[in-house]
mmCIF file of the N, C-alpha and C atoms, coordinates in Angstrom:
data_MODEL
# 
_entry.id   MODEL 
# 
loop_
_atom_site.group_PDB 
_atom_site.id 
_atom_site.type_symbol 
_atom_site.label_atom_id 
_atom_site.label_alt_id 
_atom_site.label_comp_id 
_atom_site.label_asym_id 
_atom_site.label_entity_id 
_atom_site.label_seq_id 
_atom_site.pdbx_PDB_ins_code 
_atom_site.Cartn_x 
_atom_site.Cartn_y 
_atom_site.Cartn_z 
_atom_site.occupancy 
_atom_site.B_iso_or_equiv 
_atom_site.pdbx_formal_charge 
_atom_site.auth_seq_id 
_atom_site.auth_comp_id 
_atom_site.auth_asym_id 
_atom_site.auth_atom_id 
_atom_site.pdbx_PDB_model_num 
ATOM 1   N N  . UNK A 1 1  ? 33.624 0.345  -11.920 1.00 0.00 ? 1  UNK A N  1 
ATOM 2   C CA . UNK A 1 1  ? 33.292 1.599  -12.569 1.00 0.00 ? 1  UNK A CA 1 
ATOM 3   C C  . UNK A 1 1  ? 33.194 1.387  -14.072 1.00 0.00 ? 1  UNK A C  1 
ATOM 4   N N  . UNK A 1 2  ? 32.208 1.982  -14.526 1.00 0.00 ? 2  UNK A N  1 
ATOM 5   C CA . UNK A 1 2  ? 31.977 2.064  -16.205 1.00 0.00 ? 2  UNK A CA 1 
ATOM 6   C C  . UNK A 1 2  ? 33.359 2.538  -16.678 1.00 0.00 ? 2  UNK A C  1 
ATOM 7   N N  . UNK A 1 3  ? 33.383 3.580  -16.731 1.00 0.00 ? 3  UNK A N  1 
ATOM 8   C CA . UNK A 1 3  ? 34.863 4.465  -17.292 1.00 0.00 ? 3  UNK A CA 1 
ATOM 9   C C  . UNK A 1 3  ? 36.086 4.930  -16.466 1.00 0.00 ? 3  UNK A C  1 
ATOM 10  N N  . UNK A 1 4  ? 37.227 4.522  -16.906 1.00 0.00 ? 4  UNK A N  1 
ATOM 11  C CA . UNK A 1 4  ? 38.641 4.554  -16.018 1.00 0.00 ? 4  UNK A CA 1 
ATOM 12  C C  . UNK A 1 4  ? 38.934 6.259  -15.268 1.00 0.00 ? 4  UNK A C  1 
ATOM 13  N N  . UNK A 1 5  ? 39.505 6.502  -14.075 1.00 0.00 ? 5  UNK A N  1 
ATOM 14  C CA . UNK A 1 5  ? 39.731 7.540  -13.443 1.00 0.00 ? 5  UNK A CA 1 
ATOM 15  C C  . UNK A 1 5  ? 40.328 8.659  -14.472 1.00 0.00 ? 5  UNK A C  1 
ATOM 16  N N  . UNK A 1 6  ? 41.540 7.398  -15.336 1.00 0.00 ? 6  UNK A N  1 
ATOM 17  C CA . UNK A 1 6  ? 42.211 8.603  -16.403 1.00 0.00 ? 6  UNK A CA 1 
ATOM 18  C C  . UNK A 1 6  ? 41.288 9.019  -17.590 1.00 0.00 ? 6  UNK A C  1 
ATOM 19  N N  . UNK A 1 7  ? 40.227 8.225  -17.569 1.00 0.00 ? 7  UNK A N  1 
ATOM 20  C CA . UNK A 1 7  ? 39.261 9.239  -18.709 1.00 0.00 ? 7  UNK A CA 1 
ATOM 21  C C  . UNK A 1 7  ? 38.418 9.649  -18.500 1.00 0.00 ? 7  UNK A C  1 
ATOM 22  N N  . UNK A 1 8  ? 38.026 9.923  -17.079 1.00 0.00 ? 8  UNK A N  1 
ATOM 23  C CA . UNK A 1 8  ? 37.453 10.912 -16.705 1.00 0.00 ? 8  UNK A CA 1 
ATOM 24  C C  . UNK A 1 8  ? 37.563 12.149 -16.110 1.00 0.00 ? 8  UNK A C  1 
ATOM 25  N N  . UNK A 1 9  ? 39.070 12.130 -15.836 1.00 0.00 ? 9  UNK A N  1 
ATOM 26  C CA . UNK A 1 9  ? 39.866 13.166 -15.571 1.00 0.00 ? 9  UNK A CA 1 
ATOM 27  C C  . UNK A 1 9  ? 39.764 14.094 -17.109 1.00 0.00 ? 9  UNK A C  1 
ATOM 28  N N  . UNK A 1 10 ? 40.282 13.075 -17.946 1.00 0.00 ? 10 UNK A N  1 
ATOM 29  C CA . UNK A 1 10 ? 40.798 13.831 -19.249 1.00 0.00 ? 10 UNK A CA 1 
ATOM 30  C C  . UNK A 1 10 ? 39.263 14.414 -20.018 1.00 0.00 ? 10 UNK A C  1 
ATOM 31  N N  . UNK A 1 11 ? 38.010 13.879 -19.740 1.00 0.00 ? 11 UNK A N  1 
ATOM 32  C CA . UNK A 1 11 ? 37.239 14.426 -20.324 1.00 0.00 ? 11 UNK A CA 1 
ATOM 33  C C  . UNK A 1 11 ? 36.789 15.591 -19.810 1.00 0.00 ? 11 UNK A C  1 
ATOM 34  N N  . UNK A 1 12 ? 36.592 15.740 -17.981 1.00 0.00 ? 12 UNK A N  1 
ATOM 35  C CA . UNK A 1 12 ? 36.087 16.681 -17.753 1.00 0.00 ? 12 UNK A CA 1 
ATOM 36  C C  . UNK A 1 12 ? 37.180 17.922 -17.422 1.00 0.00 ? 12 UNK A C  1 
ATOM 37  N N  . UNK A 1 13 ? 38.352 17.984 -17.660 1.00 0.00 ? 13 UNK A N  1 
ATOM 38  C CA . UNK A 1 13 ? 39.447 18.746 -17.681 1.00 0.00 ? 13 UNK A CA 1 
ATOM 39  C C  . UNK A 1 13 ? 39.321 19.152 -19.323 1.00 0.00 ? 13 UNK A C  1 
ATOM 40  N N  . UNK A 1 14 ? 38.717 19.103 -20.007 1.00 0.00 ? 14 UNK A N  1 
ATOM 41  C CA . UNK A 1 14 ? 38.158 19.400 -21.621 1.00 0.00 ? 14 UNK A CA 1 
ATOM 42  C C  . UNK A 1 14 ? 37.202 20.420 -22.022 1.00 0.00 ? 14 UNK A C  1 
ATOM 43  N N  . UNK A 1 15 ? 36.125 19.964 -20.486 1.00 0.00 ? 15 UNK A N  1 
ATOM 44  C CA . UNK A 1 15 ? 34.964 21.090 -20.493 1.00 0.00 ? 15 UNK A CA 1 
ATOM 45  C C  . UNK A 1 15 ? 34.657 21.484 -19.585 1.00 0.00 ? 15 UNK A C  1 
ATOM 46  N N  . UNK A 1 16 ? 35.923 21.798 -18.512 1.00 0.00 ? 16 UNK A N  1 
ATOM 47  C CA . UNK A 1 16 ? 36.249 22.347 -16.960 1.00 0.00 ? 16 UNK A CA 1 
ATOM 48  C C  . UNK A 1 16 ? 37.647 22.526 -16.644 1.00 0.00 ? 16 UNK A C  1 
ATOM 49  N N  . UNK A 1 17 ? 37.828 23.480 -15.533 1.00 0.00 ? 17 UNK A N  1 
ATOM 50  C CA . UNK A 1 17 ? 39.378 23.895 -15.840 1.00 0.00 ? 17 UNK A CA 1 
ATOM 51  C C  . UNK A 1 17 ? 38.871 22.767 -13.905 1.00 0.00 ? 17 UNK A C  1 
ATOM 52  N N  . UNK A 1 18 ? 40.025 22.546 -13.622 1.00 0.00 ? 18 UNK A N  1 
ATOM 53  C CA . UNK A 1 18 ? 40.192 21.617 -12.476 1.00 0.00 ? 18 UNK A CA 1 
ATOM 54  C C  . UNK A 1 18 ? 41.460 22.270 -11.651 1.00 0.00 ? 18 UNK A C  1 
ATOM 55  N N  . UNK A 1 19 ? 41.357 22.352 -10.770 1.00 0.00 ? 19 UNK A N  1 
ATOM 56  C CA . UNK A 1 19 ? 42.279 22.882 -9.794  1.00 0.00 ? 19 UNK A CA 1 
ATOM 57  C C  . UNK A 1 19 ? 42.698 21.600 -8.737  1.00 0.00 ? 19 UNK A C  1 
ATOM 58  N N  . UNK A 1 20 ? 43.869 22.260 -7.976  1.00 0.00 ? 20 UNK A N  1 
ATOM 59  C CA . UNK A 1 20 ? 44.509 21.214 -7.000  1.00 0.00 ? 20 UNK A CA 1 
ATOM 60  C C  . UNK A 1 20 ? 43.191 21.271 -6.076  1.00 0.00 ? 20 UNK A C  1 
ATOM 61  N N  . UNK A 1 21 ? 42.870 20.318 -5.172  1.00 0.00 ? 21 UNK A N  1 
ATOM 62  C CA . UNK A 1 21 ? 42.067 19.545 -4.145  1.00 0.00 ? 21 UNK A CA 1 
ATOM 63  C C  . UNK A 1 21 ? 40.372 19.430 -4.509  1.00 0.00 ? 21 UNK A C  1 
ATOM 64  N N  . UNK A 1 22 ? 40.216 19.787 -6.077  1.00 0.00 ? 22 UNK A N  1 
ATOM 65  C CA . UNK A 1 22 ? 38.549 19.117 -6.563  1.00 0.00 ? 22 UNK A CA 1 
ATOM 66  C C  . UNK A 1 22 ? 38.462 17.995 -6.417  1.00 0.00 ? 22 UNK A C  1 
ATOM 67  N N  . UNK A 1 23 ? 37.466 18.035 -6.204  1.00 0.00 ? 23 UNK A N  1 
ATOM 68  C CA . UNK A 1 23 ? 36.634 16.697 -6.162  1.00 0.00 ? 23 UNK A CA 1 
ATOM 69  C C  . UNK A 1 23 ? 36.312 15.911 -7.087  1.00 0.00 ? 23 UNK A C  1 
ATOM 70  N N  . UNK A 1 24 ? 35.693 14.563 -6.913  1.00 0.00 ? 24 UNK A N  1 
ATOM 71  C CA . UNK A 1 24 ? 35.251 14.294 -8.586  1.00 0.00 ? 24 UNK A CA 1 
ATOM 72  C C  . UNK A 1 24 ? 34.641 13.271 -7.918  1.00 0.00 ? 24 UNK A C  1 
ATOM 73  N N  . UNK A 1 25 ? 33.207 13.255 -7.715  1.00 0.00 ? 25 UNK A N  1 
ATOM 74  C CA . UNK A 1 25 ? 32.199 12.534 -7.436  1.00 0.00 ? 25 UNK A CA 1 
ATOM 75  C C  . UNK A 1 25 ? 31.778 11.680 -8.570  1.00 0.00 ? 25 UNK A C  1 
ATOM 76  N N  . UNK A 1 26 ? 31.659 10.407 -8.182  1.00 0.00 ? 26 UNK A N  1 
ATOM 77  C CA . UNK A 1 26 ? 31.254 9.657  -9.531  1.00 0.00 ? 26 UNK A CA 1 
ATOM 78  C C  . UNK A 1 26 ? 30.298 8.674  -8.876  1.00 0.00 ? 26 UNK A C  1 
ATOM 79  N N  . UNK A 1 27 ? 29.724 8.160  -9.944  1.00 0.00 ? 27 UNK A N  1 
ATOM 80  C CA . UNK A 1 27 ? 28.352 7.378  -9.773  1.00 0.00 ? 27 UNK A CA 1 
ATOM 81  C C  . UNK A 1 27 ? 28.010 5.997  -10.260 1.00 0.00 ? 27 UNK A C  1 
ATOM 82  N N  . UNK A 1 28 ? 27.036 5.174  -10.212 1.00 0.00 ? 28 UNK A N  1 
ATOM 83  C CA . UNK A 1 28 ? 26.950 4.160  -11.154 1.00 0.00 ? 28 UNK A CA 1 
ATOM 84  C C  . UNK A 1 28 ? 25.522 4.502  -11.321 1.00 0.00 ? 28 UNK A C  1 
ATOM 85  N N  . UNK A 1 29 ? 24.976 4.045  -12.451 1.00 0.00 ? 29 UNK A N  1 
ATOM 86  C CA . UNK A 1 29 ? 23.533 3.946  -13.169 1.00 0.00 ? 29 UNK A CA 1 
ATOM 87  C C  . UNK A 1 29 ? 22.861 2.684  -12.399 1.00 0.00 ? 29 UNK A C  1 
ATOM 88  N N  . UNK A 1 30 ? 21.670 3.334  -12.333 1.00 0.00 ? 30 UNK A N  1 
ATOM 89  C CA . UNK A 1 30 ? 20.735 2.611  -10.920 1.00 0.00 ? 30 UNK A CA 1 
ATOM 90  C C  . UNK A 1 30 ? 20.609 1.273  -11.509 1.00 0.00 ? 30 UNK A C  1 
ATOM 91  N N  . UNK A 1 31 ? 21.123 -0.129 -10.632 1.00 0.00 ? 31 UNK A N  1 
ATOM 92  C CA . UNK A 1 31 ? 20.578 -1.288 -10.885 1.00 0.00 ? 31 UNK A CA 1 
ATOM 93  C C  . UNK A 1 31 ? 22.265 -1.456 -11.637 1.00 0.00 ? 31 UNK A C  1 
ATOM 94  N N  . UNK A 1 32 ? 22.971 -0.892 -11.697 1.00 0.00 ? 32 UNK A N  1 
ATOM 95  C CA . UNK A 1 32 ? 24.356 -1.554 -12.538 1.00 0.00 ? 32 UNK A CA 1 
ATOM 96  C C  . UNK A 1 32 ? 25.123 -2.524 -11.555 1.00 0.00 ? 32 UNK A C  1 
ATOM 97  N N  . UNK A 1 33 ? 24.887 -2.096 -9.864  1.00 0.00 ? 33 UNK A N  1 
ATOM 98  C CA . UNK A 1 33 ? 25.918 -2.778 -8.678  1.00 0.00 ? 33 UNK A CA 1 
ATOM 99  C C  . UNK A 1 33 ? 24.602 -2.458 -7.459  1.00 0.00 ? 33 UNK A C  1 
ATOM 100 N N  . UNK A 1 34 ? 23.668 -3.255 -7.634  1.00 0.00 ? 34 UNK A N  1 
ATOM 101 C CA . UNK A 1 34 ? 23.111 -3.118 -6.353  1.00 0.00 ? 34 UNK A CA 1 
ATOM 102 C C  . UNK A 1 34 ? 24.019 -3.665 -4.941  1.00 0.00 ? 34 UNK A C  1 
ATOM 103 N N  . UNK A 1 35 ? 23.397 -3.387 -4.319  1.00 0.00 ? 35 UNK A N  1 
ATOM 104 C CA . UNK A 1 35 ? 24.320 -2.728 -2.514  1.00 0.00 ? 35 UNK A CA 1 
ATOM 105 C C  . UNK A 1 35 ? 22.539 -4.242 -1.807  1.00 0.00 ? 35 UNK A C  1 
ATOM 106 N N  . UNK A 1 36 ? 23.463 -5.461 -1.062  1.00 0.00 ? 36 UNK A N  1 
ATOM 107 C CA . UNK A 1 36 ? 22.360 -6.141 -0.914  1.00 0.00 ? 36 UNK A CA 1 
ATOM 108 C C  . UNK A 1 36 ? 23.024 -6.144 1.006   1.00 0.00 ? 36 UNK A C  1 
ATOM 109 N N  . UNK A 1 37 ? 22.167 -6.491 1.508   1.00 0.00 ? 37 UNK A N  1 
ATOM 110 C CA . UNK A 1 37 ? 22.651 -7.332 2.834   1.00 0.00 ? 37 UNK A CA 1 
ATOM 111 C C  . UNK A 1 37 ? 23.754 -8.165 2.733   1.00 0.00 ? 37 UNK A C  1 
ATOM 112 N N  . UNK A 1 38 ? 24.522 -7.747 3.885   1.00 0.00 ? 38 UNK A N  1 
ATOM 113 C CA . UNK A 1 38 ? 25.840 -8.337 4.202   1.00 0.00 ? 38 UNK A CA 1 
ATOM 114 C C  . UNK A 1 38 ? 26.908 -7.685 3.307   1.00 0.00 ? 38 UNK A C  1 
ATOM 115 N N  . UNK A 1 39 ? 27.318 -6.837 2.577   1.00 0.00 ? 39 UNK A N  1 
ATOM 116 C CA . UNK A 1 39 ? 27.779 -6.487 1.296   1.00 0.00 ? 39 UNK A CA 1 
ATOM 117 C C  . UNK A 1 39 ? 28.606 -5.752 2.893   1.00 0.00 ? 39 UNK A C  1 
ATOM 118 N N  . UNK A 1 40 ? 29.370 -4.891 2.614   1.00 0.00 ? 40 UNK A N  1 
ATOM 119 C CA . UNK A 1 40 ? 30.442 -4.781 3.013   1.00 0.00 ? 40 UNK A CA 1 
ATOM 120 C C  . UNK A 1 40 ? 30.759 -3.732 2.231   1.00 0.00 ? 40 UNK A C  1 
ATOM 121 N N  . UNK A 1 41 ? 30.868 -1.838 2.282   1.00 0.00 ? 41 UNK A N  1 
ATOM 122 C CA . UNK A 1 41 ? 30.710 -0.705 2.027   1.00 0.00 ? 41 UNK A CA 1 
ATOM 123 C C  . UNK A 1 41 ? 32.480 0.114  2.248   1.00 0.00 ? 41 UNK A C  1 
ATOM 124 N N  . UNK A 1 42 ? 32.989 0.490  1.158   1.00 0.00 ? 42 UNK A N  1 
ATOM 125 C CA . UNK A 1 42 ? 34.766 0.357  2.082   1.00 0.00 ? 42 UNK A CA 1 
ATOM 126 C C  . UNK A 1 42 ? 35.178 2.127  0.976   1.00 0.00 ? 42 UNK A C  1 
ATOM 127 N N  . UNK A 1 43 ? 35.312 2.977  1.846   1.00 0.00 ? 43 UNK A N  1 
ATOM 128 C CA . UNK A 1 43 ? 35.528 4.626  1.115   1.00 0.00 ? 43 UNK A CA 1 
ATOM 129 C C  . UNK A 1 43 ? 36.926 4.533  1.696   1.00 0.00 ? 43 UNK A C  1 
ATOM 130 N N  . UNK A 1 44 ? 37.817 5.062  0.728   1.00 0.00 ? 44 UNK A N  1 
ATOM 131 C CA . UNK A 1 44 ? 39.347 4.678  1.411   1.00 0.00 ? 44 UNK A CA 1 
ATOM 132 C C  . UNK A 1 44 ? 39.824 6.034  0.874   1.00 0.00 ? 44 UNK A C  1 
ATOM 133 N N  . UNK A 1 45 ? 40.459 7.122  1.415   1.00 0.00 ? 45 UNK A N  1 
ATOM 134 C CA . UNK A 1 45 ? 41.063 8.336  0.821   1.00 0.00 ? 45 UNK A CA 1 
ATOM 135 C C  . UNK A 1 45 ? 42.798 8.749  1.344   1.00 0.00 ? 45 UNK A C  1 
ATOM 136 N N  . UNK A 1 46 ? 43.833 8.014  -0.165  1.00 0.00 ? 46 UNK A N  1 
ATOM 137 C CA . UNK A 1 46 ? 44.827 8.142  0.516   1.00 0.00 ? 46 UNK A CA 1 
ATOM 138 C C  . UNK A 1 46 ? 45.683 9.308  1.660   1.00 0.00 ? 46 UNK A C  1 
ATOM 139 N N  . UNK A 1 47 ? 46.232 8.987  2.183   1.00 0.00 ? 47 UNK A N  1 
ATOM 140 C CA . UNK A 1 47 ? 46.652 10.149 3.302   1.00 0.00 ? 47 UNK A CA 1 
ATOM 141 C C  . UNK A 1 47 ? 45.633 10.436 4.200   1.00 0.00 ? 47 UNK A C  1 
ATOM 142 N N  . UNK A 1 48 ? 44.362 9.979  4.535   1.00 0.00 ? 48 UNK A N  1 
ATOM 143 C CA . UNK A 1 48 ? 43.573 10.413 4.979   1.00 0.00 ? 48 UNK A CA 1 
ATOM 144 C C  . UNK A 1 48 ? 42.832 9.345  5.878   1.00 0.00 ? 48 UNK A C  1 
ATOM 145 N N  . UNK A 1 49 ? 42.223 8.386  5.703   1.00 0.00 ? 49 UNK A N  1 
ATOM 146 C CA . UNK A 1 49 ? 41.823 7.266  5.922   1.00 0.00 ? 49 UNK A CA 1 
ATOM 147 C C  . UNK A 1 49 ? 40.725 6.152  5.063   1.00 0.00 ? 49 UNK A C  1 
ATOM 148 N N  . UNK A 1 50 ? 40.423 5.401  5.818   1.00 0.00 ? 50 UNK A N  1 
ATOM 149 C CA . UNK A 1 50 ? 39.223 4.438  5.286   1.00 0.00 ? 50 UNK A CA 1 
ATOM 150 C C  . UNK A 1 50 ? 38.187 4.293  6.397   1.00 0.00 ? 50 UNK A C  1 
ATOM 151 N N  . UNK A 1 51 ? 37.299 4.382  5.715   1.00 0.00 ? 51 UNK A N  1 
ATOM 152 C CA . UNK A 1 51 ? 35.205 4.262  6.612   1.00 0.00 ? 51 UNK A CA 1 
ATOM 153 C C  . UNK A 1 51 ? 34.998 2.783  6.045   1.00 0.00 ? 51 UNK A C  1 
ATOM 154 N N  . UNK A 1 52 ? 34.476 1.895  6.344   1.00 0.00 ? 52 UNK A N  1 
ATOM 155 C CA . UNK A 1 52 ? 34.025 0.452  6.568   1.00 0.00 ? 52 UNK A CA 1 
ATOM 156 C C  . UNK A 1 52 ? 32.417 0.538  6.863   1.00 0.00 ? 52 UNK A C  1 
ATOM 157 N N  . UNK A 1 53 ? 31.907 0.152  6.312   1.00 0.00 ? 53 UNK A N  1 
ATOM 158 C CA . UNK A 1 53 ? 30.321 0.299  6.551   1.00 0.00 ? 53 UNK A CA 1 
ATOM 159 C C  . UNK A 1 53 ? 29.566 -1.240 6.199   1.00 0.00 ? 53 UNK A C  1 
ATOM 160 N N  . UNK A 1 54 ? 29.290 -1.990 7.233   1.00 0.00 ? 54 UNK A N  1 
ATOM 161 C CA . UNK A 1 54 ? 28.142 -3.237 6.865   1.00 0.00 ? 54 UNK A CA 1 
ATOM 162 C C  . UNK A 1 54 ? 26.682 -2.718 6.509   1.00 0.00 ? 54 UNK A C  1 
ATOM 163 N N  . UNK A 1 55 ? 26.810 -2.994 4.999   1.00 0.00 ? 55 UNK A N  1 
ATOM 164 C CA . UNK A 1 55 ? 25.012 -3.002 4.755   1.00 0.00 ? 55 UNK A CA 1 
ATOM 165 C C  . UNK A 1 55 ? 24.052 -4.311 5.731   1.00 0.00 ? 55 UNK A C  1 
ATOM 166 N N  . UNK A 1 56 ? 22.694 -3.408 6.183   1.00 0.00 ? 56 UNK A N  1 
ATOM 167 C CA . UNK A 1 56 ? 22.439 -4.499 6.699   1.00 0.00 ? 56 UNK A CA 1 
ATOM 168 C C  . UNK A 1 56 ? 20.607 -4.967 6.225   1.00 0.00 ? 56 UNK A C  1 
# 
C-alpha cells in the first residue's frame, strides 16, 4: 500500500465523521501491483475469515 492504515484513518476521520463497523475501501493506482498468472489473491477479515483466490 502507498499510505499506512493509521494515515488514512487519520486523514479521512478529518473530512468525515467515521462510525463503529465503516468500511474503508482502498485501492492502488493502475499499473502500481499488477495481478499476473499464478499470483495467488488472499482477503483476510479478522474474526471473520479469509477467501484465497488463484489468478489464472
Amino acid at each position: 500500500m502507498s499510505l499506512s492504515i493509521p494515515f488514512l484513518i487519520s486523514w479521512l476521520s478529518q473530512v468525515m465523521t467515521l462510525e463503529p463497523g465503516d468500511i474503508l475501501a482502498t485501492g492502488s493506482p493502475s499499473g502500481s501491483c499488477p495481478i499476473k498468472s499464478g499470483d495467488e489473491v488472499v482477503v483476510e477479515v479478522e474474526n471473520i475469515g479469509r477467501l484465497t483466490n488463484d489468478v489464472q
